[in-house]
N, C-alpha and C positions, 0 to 999 in steps of 0.2 A: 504494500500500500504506500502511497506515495506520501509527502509529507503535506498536501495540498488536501489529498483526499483523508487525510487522518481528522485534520483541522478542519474538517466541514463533517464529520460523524461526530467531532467533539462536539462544533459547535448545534448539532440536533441532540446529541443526551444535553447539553445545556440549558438550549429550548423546552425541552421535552421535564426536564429535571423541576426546570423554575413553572411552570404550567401546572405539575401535578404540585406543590408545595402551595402555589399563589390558590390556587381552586379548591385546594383543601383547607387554607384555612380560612379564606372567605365564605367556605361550607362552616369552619367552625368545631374542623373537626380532628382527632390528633391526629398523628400515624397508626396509632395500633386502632381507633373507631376504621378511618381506612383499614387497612391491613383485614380486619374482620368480616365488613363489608366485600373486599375484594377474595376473602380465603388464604392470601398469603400472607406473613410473618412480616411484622412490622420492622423489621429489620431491612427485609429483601424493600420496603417501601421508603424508607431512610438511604436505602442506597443508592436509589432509583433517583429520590432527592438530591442526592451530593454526589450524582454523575457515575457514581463507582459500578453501575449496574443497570444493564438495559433489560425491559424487558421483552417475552416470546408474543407474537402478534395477539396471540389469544390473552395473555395476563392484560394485555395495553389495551383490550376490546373490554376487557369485564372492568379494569380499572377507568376507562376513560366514563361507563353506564355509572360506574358508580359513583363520580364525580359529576351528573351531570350534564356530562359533553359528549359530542361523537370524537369518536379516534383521532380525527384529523386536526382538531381543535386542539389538542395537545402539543402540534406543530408550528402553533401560530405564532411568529415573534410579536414583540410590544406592539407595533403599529398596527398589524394587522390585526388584533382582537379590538381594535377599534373602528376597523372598517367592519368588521361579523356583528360587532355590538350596535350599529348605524343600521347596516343592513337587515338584522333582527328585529330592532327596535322600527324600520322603516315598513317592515311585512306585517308586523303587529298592527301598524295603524292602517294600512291598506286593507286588512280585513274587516276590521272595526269598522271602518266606513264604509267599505263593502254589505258587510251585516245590517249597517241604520239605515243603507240608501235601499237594499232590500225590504226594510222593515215599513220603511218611509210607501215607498212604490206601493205593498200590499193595503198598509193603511188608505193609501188615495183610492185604489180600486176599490176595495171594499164601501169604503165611502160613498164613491161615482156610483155602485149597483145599489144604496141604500131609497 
């Protein structure tokens, strides 16, 4: 492995490290509630934390449900969880209004047949 391609798997366990640490405790919750939630030993969750430890696509699927998030959301540097938080925050209100301008329309027809 090259010394280019080392330093860009570091810097994804680092992404990936600081995501599962930032999500857990804005859940609120330590390592070993993690760890119990996910089935593995808060240990292997502490190491996953501090880079020392990747984990198998499946451990990163049951830990990312548990936090949460989908798998890929684990991957997101600082900027982009603010473009997913815009973009979430922007579909939430598109339905909302979706829903009242439905609600609105049945209202008027109802109304017009009364």
């Amino acid at each position: 492995m090259s010394a280019v391609e080392h330093e860009k798997l570091s810097d994804v366990r680092r992404i990936l490290a600081e995501n599962v640490r930032k999500q857990r405790r804005q859940l609120g919750m330590s390592q070993f509630q993690l760890a119990e939630r996910c089935g593995i030993s808060s240990s292997f969750i502490g190491e996953i934390e501090t880079s020392k430890k990747y984990p198998s696509a499946e451990t990163l699927a049951v830990l990312a449900h548990a936090l949460g998030l989908a798998p890929y959301q684990l991957y997101l540097d600082g900027s982009d969880w603010e473009v997913h938080d815009r973009y979430d925050s922007l579909r939430r209100m598109y339905h909302d209004i979706k829903r009242k301008f439905n609600e609105q329309i049945d209202e008027s027809f109802w109304d017009s047949m009364r």
